[in-house]
C-alpha atoms as one frame of an Amber mdcrd trajectory, in Angstrom:
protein
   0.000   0.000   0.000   1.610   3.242  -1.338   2.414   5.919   1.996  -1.156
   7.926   2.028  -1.153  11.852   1.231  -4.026  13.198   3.800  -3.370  13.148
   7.389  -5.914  12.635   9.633  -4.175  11.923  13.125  -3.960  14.277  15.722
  -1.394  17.330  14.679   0.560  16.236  18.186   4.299  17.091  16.648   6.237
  19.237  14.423   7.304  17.401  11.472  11.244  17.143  12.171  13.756  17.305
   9.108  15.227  13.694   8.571  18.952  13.189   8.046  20.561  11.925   5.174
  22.676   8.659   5.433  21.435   5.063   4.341  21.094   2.990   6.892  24.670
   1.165   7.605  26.808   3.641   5.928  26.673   6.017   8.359  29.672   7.592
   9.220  30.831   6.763  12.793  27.528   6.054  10.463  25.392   7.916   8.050
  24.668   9.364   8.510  24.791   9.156  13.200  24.985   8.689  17.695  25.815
  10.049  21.527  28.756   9.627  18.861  31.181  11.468  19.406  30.202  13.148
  22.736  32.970  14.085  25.115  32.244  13.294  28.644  30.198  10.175  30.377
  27.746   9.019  27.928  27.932   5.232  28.894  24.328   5.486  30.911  21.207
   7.520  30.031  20.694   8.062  33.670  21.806  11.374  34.082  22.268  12.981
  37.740  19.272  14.419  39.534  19.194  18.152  37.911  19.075  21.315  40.571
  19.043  24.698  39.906  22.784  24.736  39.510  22.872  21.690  36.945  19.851
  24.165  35.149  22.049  27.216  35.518  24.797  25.247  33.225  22.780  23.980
  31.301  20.988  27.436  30.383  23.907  29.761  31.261  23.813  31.892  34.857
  24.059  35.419  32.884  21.679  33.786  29.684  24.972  33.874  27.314  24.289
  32.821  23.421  24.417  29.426  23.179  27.132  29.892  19.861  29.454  31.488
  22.346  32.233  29.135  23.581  32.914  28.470  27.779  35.899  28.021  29.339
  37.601  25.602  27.739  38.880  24.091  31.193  35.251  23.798  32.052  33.320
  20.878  32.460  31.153  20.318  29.203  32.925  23.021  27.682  32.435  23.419
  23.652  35.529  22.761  21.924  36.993  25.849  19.533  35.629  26.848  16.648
  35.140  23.953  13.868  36.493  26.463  11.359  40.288  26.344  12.646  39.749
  22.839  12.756  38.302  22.367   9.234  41.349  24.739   8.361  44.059  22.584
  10.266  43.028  19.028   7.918  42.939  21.357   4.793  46.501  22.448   5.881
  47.290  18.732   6.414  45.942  18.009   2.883  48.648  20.233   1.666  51.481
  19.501   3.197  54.397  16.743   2.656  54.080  13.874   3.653  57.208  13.981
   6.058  55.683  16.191   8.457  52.173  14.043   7.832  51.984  12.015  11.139
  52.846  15.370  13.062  50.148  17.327  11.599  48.120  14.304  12.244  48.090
  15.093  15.433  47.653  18.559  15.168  44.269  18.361  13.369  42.583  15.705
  16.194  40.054  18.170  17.050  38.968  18.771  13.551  38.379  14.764  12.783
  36.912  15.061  16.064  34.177  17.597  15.195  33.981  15.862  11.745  33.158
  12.754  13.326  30.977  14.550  15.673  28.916  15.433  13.113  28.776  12.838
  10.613  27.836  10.259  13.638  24.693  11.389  14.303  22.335   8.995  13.029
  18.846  10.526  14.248  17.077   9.147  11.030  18.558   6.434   9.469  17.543
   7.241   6.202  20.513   9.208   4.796  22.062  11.882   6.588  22.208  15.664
   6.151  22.349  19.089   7.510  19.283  20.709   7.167  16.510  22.261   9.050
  16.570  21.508  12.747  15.217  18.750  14.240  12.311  19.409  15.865   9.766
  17.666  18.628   6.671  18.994  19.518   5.892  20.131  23.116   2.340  20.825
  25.087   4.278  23.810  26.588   4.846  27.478  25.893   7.530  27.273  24.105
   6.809  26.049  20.425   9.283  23.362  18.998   8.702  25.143  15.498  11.063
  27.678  17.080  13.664  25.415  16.278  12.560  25.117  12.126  13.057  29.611
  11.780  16.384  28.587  10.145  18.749  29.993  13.088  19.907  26.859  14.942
  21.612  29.117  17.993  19.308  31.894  17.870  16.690  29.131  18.649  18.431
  27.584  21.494  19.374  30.918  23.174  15.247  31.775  22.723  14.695  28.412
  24.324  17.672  29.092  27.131  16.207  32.234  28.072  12.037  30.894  28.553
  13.417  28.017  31.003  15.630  30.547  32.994  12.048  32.232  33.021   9.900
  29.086  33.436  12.472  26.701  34.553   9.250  23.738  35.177   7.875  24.044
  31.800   9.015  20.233  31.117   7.837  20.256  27.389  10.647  23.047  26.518
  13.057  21.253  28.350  12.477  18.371  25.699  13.314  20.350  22.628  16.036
  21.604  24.391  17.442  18.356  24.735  16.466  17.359  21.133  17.977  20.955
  20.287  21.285  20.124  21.597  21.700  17.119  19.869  20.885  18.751  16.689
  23.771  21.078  17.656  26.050  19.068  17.982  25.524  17.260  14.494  25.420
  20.596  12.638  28.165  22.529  14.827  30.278  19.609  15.334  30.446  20.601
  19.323  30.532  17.085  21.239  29.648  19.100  24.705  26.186  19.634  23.640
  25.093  15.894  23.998  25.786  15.566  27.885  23.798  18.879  27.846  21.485
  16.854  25.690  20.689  13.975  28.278  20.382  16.368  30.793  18.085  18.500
  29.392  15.840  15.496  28.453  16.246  14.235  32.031  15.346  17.292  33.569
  12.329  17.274  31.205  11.453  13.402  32.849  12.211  14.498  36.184   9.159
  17.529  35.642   6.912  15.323  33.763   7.656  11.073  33.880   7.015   9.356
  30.974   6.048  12.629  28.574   6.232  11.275  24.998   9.008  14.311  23.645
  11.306  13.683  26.002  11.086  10.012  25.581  11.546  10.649  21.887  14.252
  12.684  22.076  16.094  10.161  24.233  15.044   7.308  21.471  17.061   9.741
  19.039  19.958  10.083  21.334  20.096   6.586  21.748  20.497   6.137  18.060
  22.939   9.062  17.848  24.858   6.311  19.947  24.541   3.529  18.259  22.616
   1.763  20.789  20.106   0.501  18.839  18.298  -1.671  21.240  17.942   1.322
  23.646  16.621   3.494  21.160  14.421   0.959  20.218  13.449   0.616  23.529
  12.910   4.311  24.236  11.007   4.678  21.021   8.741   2.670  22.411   8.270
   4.060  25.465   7.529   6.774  23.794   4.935   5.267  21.752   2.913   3.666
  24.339   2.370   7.618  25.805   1.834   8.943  22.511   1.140   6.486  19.589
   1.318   9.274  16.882   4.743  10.607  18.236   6.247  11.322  14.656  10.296
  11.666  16.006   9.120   8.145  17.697   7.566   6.288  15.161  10.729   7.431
  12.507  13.155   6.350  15.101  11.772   3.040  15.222  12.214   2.486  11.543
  15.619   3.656  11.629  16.404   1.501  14.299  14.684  -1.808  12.962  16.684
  -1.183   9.963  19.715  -0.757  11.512  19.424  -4.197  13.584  18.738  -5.734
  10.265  15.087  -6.526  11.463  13.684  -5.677   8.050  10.343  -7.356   7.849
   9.476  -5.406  10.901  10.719  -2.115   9.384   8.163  -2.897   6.405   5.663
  -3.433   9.074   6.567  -0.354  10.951   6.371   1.591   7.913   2.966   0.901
   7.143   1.908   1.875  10.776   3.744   4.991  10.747   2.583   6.269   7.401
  -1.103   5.267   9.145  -0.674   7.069  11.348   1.933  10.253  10.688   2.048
  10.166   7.011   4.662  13.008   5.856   8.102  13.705   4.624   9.928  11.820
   7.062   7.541   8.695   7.362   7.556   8.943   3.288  11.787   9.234   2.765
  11.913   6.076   5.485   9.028   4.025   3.880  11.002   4.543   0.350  13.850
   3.537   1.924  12.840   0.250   3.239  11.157  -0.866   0.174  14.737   0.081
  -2.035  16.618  -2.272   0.620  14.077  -5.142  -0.780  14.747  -4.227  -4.196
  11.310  -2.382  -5.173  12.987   0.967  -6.265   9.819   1.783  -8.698   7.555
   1.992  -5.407  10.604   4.086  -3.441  11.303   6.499  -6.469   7.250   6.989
  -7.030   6.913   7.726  -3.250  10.219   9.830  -2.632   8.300  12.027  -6.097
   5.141  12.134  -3.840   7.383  13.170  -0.559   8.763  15.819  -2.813   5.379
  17.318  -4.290   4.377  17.937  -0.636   7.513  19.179   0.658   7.126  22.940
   1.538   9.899  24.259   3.583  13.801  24.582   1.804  15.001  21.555   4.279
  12.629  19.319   2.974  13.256  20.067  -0.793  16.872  19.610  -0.437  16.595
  16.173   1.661  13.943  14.398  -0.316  15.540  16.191  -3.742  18.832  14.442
  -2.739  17.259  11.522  -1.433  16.404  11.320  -5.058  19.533  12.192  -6.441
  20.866   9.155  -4.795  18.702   6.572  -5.933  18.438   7.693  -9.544  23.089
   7.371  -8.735  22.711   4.163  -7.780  21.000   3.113 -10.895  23.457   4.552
 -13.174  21.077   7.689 -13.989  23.458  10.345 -13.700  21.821  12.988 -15.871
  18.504  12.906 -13.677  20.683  12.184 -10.354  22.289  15.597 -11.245  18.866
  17.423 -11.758  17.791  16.347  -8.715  20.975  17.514  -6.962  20.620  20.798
  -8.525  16.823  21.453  -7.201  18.301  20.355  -3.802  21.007  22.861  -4.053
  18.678  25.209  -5.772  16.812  25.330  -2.168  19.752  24.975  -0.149  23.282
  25.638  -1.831  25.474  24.522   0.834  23.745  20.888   1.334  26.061  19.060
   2.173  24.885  15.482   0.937  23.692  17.087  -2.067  26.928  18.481  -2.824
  28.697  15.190  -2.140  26.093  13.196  -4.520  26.789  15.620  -7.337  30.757
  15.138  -7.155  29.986  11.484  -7.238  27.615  12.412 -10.095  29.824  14.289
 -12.034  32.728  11.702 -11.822  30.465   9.059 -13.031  29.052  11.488 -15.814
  32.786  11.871 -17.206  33.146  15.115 -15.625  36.263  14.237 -13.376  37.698
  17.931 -12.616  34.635  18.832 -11.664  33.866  15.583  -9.255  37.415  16.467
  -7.765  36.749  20.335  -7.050  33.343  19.375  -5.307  34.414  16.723  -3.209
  37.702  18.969  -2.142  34.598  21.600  -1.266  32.807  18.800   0.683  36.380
  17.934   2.756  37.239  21.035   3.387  34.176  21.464   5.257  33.738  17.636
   6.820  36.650  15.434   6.560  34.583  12.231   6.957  35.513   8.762   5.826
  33.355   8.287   3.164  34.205  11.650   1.292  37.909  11.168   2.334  38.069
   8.181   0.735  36.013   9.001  -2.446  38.653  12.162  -2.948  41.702   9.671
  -2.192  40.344   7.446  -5.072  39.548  10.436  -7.494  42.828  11.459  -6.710
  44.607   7.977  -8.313  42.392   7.527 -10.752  43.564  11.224 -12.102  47.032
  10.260 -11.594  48.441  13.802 -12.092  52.148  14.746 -10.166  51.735  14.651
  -6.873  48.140  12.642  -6.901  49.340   9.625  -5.131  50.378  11.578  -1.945
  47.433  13.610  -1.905  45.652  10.167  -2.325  47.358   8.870   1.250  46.622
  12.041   3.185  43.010  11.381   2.562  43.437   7.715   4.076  45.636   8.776
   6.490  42.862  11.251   7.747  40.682   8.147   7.815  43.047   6.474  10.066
  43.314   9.370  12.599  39.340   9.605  12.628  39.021   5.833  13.387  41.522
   6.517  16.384  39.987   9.439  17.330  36.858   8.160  17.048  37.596   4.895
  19.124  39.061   6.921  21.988  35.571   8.910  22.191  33.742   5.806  22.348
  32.146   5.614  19.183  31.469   2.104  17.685  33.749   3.031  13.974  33.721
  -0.857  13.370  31.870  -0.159   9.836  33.798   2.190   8.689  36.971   1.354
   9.642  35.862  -2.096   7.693  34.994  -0.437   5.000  37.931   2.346   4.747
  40.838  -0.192   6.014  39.621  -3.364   3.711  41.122  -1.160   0.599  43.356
   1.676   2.161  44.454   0.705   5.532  45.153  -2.372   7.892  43.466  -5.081
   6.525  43.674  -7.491   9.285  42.162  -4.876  11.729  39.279  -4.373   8.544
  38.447  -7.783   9.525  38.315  -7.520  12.656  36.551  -4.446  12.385  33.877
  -6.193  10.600  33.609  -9.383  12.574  32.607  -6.906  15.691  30.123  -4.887
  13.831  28.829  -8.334  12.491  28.126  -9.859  15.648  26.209  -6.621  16.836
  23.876  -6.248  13.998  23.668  -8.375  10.948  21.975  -6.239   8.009  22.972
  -5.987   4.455  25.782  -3.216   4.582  27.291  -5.308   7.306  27.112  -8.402
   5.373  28.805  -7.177   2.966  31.788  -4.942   4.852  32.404  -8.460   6.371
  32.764 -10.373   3.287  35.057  -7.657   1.671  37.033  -7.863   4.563  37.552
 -11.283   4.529  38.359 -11.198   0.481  41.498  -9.157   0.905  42.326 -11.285
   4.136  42.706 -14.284   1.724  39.780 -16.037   3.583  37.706 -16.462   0.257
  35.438 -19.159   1.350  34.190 -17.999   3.987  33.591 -14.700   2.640  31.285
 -16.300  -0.034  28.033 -17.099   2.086  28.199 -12.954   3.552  28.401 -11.748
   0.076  25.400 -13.804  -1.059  23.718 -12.774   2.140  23.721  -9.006   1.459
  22.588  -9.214  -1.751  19.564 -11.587  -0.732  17.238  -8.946  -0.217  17.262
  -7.843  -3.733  18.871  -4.481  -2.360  20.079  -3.224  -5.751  23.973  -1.947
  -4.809  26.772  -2.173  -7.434  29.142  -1.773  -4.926  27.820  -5.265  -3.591
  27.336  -7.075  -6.549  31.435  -5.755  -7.382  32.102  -7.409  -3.787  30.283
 -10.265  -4.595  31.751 -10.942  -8.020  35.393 -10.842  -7.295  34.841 -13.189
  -4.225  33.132 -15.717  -6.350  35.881 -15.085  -8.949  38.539 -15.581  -6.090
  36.823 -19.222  -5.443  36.908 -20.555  -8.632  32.823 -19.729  -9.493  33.729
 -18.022 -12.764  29.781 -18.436 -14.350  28.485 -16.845 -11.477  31.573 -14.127
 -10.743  31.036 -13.087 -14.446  27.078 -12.496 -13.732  27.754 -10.379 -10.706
  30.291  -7.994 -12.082  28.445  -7.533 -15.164  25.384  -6.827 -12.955  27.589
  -3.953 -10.773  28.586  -2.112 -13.937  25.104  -2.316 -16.159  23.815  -0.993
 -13.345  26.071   1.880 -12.152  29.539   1.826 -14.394  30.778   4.783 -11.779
  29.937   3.077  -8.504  33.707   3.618  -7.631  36.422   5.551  -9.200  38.981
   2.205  -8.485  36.056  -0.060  -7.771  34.830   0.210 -11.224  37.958  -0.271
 -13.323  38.889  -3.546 -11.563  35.396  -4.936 -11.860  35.796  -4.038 -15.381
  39.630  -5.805 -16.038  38.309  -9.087 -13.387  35.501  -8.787 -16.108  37.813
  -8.621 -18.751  40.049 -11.800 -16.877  36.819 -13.898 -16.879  35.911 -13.654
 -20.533  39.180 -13.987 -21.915  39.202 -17.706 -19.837  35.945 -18.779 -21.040
């Protein structure tokens, strides 16, 4: 049954603005939690809140929340994200002698990067737009948080609770406010202040459904996908039409590899709280099981009734990326361009179009966007794509820009790691072709035994492959494709493991699959499926 248009449930919530990564790809996954939070983030049970753990939560004098405390402060933000963004760019640039020094130097820009790429509050895809939102029965309106001025938002919020420090419903978006910070800002301080703000919001008012919510989407932001789950329901069973709720508990099913009951839970939400961010998950889902006519007609419906900028750019590039992955670059371009055309510094929507472009033959102007895109984030995913953009140009000097980019990778895992992030994925996927491949495996065998879904089905057989352990990679590369998830990047996997164990027929099938359906999946990807291809006919 196609997601319905009218909505007829009780207008309980603000609809909040999904982010952008697919579900298993996000980037410390992506997507993103709480990830990347400095401090004590081990428990949800935060300590009973006073009116001093209020006052530092709000600010005693009401300061802006933009402005930065005392670094030697407990929860203090970390500086600006600019320098740090600046201090990878100047790593990019320099030799590679003084590389593992300036390594160093830029931690606290992989850091924020991290930070923000982390955050999985919808697992969808993951983006930057509009804030997230959750409604409130309170004075203070959660729409506050969609008037386009992130901090101007929270300081409005910061200065009601100094006035009305009981009004439990604004404590709630504060909380959900926070974490929305910190995935935008890249400031790892706001997601203690997150729990506590939603605790203080339970501590008011037990068992209200925003607060509940927003600790459902913290829980995800953490990658602890059974509490999220967990909290999502909670939150449900106060409010059945919580919207933040009911899209968490896709995201989550998803990312457990529970996919039956994410079709299930798609059809209840889209009962129930049909809308942007039911629509984008219900697509989604039904792409994973290989049905990409039903996801592209319903992302077209999601964007018809998009109205606000955010949700033109998401669903627009939500778009972009499924015509991409089916080798439609001319109309995965337009649909980049209407998502820019509402918000020209998107960042997923700039990343799909340098992927895009390469694929489309347009190679400088792949490698200028996804410099723009690094510059800004240095996250795996795009670190790796410019690395590979880099060799396949092969200019002076290309191979050594190539390695900073993985280096970077390598630093984020670390720094990632000593945060407490789970980075198992993507240090699978990042290490399996450009770093340690023993630890890939082992990467993957840990993310494996957590959750088995598609994307980790496949990270685990790769790894495996270019461990030498061939055989037993076979059955996980069979496994991710089972759905009838349409990837090239899996089928590629797939064929050069089958290749690797003598299954020529079948290895010749699979890597002519990859590239009919998306001949750019990968800059290097893509021109050794096409010489294994050219390996298995020449032996027939």
């Amino acid at each position: 049954m196609p997601p319905r248009t009218n909505d007829n449930a009780p207008d309980r919530e603000q609809a909040p603005q999904p982010p952008l990564t697919r579900p298993g790809r996000e980037l410390g996954s992506r997507p993103t939690d709480t990830a990347g939070a400095a401090g004590d983030l081990g428990t949800e049970d935060a300590a009973p809140t006073d009116g001093r753990a209020d006052a530092a939560l709000l600010g005693p004098d009401g300061p802006d929340a933009t402005e930065s405390p005392d670094q030697s402060s407990p929860g203090a933000a970390s500086p600006g994200s600019e320098e740090r963004v600046d201090a990878v760019r100047r790593l990019g640039e320099s030799s590679r002698r003084w590389r593992a020094l300036q390594l160093g130097a830029c931690a606290a820009a992989l850091a924020v990067a991290f930070t923000a790429g982390a955050v999985v509050l919808g697992a969808v895809r993951d983006g930057s737009g509009t804030a997230i939102v959750s409604s409130v029965p309170a004075a203070m309106s959660p729409a506050l948080l969609a008037s386009g001025d992130l901090d101007a938002s929270i300081a409005s919020l910061q200065a009601h609770l100094r006035a009305q420090p009981k009004d439990f419903g604004s404590w709630a978006t504060l909380g959900l406010a926070y974490v929305e910070q910190a995935r935008t800002k890249g400031d790892p301080s706001r997601y203690p202040q997150a729990q506590q703000a939603l605790a203080r919001s339970l501590e008011l008012r037990p068992d209200n459904d925003p607060a509940l919510a927003g600790r459902a989407a913290l829980a995800a932001a953490r990658h602890d996908f059974p509490g999220a789950l967990t909290y999502a329901d909670q939150a449900l069973a106060q409010n059945p039409y919580s919207e933040r709720a009911l899209s968490t508990r896709i995201d989550v099913l998803v990312e457990l590899g529970r996919y039956e009951e994410a079709l299930k839970a798609t059809d209840e939400a889209d009962a129930k709280r049909p809308g942007v961010p039911v629509f984008t998950r219900y697509a989604y889902v039904r792409e994973l099981r290989g049905d990409v006519t039903t996801a592209r007609r319903v992302l077209e419906q999601a964007l018809g009734s998009a109205a606000s900028r955010g949700d033109i750019a998401y669903v627009a590039t939500a778009l972009g990326q499924l015509a991409w992955n089916q080798g439609e670059y001319e109309s995965a371009l337009e649909y980049y361009a209407r998502a820019l055309a509402a918000d020209d510094a998107y960042l997923p929507a700039l990343e799909g179009r340098a992927r895009a472009q390469f694929a489309n033959g347009d190679r400088a102007g792949a490698i200028r966007g996804m410099e723009d895109v690094v510059s800004r984030y240095p996250l795996p995913g795009p670190l790796v794509e410019l690395g590979e953009l880099y060799e396949v140009r092969g200019g002076e000097g290309d191979l050594a820009k190539a390695r900073d980019q993985y280096a970077l990778v390598n630093a984020w895992t670390a720094i990632a790691r000593a945060n407490g992030v789970n980075a198992d994925l993507d240090t699978a996927l990042a290490a399996a072709d450009h770093g340690d491949k023993q630890s890939a495996l082992r990467a993957a065998r840990a993310e494996w035994d957590r959750r088995e879904t598609v994307h980790t089905a496949d990270a685990l057989a790769w790894a495996l492959h270019v461990n030498g352990q061939d055989e037993e990679a076979l059955p996980y590369a069979r496994r991710a494709t089972a759905t009838g998830y349409r990837n090239a990047s899996f089928l590629y996997h797939r064929g050069m493991i089958e290749q690797a164990t003598g299954h020529a027929r079948e290895a010749r099938v699979s890597l002519t699959a990859a590239l009919e359906l998306n001949p750019g999946f990968s800059p290097l990807g893509a021109q050794k499926a096409r010489t294994a291809l050219k390996s298995l006919e020449a032996a027939k």
